[in-house]
C-alpha positions, 0 to 999 in steps of 0.5 A: 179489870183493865178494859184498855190494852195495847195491840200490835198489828198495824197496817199502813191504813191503821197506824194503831188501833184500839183493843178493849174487852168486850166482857162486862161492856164497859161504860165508856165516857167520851170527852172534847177538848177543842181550840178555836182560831180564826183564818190569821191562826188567832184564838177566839177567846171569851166568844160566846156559840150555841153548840148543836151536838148530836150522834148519829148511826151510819146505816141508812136512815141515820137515826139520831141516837142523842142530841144536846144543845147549850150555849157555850163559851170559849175561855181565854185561851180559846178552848172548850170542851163537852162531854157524852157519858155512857158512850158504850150504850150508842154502840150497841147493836144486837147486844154487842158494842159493833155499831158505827156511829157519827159524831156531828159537832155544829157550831151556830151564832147567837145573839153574843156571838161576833165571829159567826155572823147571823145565819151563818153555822159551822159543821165538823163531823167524826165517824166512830167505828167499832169492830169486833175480832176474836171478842175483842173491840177494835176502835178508829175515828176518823174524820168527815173525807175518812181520814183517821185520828192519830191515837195513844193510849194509856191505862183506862184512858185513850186518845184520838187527835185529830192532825188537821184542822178544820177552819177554825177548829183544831180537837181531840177526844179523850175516852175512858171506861173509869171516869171521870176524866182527870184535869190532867188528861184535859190539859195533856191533850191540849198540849199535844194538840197545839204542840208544833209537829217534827219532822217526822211527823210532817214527812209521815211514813212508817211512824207511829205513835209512842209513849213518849215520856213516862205518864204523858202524852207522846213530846216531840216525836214518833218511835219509829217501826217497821211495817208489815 
């Protein structure tokens, strides 16, 4: 059964969001493709971190709900990726998938590293927020200030971008209830990622994301819709 489906119902503070069927509660994978640059715009290639990763419930206490660090380098095109099997089970609460959940990526210099001195880290953190309407779960991520992550979906797989990079990194996450996650998927996030924005896109508005090409990620340009 198809757990990802479209829905329409857009505001102007939700461009689009995401439908799955609670039933069953799915086992959701959860993978990051990342770029690095630095402040001249040029990739970090071949550089060597420790990256601190770590999920976090949003109610008071924050309890640390999984934690992982390894040494990570980029490749020569500046890239890196992670992944968090079993997404689904940190979302749970009360028996259903409705528990908001911070997702905190640090990036901290090791002994290899040249673009972080000692003592210094890097901290990027995402809100993953689930909410449930009718037995349906609605997903948004956003960013640490609350900005939302552009999204577009596809059978089985859907997708968040981030539109604004931070200092140094510029990301997305690609999620899915039937891993594993293809090569392809990676290498199409990546190229929307880095692709150059349109007109539209920079002008913002009533846009919202589309399909663009047949079995791809949206190509140079928005469809246009008009908002309730």
């Amino acid at each position: 059964m198809n757990l990802f489906k479209k829905h329409i119902g857009l505001t102007l503070a939700v461009l689009i969001t995401l439908v799955v069927s609670v039933a069953g509660q799915p086992a959701i994978e959860l993978n990051f493709q990342g770029l690095l640059t630095d402040r001249e715009g040029d990739q970090i290639c071949n550089e060597h971190f420790d990256l601190n990763l770590k999920l976090i419930s949003a109610e008071p206490g924050k309890t640390e709900l999984w934690s992982q660090t390894s040494a990570t380098l980029t490749d020569a095109a500046g890239w890196f990726s992670f992944s968090i099997p079993g997404l689904s089970q940190y979302l749970m609460k009360d028996e259903e998938i409705r528990e908001t959940v911070v997702i905190m990526l640090e990036f901290l210099p090791n002994e290899n590293t040249e673009w972080l001195r000692p003592g210094e880290d890097f901290l990027v953190t995402y809100t993953l927020v689930p909410s449930l309407k009718e037995n349906d779960l609605y997903l948004k991520m956003s960013r640490m200030e609350g900005s939302e992550l552009t999204v577009y979906l596809e059978d089985n797989l859907y997708v968040f971008k981030d539109e604004y990079p931070f200092a140094y990194l510029t990301g997305g996450f690609l999620l899915t209830d039937a891993p594993p996650l293809s090569k392809e998927s990676a290498d199409k996030l990546r190229e929307w990622i880095t692709r150059t924005p349109t007109p539209s896109e920079k002008t913002g508005g009533d846009t919202i994301p589309t399909r663009g090409v047949k079995g791809g990620f949206p190509k140079g340009g928005y469809g246009k819709k008009q908002l309730p």
